[in-house]
C-alpha atoms as one frame of an Amber mdcrd trajectory, in Angstrom:
protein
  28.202  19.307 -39.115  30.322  17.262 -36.485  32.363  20.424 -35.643  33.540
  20.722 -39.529  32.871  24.301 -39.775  34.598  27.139 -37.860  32.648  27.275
 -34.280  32.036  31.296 -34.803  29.995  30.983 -38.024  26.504  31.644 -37.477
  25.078  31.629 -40.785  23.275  28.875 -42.607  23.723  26.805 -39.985  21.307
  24.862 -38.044  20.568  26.114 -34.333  23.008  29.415 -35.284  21.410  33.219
 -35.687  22.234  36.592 -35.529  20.857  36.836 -32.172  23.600  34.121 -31.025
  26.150  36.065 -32.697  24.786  39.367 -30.799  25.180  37.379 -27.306  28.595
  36.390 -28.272  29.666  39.746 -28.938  28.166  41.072 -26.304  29.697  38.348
 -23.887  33.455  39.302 -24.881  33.353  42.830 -24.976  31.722  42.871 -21.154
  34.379  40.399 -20.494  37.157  42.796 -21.706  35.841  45.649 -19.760  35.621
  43.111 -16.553  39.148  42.381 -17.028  40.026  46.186 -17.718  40.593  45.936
 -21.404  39.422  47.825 -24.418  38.113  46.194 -27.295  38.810  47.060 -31.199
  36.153  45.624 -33.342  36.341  45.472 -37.464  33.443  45.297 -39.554  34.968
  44.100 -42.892  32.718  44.467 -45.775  33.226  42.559 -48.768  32.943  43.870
 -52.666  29.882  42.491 -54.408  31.452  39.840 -57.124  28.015  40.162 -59.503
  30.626  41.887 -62.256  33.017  39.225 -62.131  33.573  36.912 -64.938  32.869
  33.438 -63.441  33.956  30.557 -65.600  33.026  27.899 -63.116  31.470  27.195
 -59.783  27.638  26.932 -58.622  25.091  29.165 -60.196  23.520  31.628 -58.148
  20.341  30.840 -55.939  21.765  27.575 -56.016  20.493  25.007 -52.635  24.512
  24.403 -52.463  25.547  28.083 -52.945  25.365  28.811 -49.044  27.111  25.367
 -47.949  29.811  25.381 -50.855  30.402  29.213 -49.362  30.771  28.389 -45.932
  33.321  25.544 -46.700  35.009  28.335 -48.990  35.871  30.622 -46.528  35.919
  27.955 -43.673  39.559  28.823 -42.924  39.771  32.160 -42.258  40.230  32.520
 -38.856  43.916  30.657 -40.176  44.072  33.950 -41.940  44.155  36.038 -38.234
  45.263  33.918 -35.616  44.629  36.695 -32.829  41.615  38.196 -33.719  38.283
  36.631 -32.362  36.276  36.437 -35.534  32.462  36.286 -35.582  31.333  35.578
 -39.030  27.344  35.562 -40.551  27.911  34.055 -44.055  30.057  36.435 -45.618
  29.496  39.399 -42.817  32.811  39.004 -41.282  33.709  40.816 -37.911  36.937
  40.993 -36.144  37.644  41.605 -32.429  40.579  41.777 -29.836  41.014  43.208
 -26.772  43.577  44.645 -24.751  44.415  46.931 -21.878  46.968  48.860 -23.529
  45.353  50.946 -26.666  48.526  51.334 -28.852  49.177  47.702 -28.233  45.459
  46.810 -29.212  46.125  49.037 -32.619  49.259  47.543 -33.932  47.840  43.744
 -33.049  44.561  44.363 -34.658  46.921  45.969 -37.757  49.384  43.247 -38.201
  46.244  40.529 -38.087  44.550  42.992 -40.521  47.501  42.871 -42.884  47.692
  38.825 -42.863  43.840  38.877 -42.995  44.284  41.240 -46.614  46.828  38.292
 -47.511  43.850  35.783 -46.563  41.437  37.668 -48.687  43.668  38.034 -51.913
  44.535  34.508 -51.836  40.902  33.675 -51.460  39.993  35.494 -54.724  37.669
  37.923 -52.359  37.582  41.181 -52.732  37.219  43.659 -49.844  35.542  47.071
 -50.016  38.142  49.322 -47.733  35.092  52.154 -47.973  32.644  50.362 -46.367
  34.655  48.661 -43.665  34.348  50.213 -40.351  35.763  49.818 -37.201  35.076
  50.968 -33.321  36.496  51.299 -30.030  34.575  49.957 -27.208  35.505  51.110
 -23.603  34.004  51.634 -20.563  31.983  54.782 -19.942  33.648  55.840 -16.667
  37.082  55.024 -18.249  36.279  57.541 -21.650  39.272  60.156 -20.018  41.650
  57.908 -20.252  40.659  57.562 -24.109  43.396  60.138 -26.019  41.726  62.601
 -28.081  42.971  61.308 -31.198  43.448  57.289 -31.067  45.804  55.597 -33.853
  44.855  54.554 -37.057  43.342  51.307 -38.015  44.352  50.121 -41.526  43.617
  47.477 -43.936  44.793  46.513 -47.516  47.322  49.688 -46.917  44.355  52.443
 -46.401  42.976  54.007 -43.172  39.728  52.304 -41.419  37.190  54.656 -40.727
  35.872  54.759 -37.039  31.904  54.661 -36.743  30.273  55.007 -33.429  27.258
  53.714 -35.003  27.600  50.290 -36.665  25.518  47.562 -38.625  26.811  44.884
 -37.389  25.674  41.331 -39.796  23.845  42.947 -42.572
C-alpha cells in the first residue's frame, strides 16, 4: 500500500494481525510504566449501521467493502492528534500516557471530544454503552492510584471503566 494507509491499522491488510496489534499495545504500555507513566486506554465501539437507509455506496459482502472502509476512515488519527490509536478495521482503540493522572484524564477528554467531532462528521455512529475504557499502572505503584479516579467522557456521557476488556472484537 506504499505507506497510503494509517501505519496503526492492522486490519485487512497484508502482513498486519491482531497479534501485531497485541505486541504494539503491549510495547507502549510497558514503555509508559518504564518511563513512570500511567496509561488511559479507550475501547470505542461503534453502532451497527444495518438500520440505516443507504442510498449509495458498495453493497455488503462486497471484495471492495473492506478496502473502500479502510480508506473511509483512513484519517482519523487527524481526528485525535495526541492519542496513539491502534485500529482493527473498525475496532478502534485509543491510548496516551502520562505521569500525572488528572493530566492524563483531561488530555484523553479533550482528544475524546475532537474524536466525537471526527465521528459525526464521518457519518459514524458511536455506541457510548459499549465503549469502555481502563487505567493501566504498575502493580507496586496501585497506592498511589486515588480511590476514585476522574471521569472519562465521550460524546458528553461518562465512559465506563472495565478491568476486563475485549480488546479487537
Amino acid at each position: 500500500a506504499n505507506n497510503i494507509f494509517y501505519s496503526k491499522q492492522f486490519g485487512f491488510k497484508k502482513r498486519h494481525s491482531t497479534d501485531q496489534a497485541i505486541v504494539h499495545l503491549v510495547h507502549d504500555i510497558f514503555k509508559s510504566f518504564d518511563e513512570d507513566k500511567y496509561t488511559l486506554g479507550v475501547f470505542i465501539d461503534l453502532s451497527k449501521t444495518t438500520n440505516m437507509n443507504i442510498t449509495c455506496g458498495v453493497p455488503p459482502g462486497s471484495i471492495l467493502g473492506p478496502l473502500l472502509f479502510l480508506i473511509y476512515i483512513n484519517d482519523i488519527s487527524n481526528g485525535c492528534t495526541e492519542l496513539d490509536t491502534i485500529l482493527f478495521a473498525d475496532d478502534t482503540n485509543l491510548f496516551y500516557a502520562h505521569n500525572d493522572i488528572n493530566i492524563l484524564f483531561k488530555s484523553v477528554n479533550k482528544e475524546l471530544l475532537n474524536l466525537t467531532e471526527w465521528f459525526n462528521a464521518n457519518k459514524l455512529s458511536l455506541n457510548v454503552t459499549k465503549t469502555k475504557y481502563n487505567f493501566f499502572h504498575r502493580f507496586h505503584d496501585r497506592d498511589k492510584i486515588p480511590s476514585k479516579l476522574p471521569k472519562a467522557c465521550i460524546a458528553n456521557q461518562d465512559i465506563k471503566r472495565e478491568t476486563t476488556l475485549k480488546f479487537l472484537g
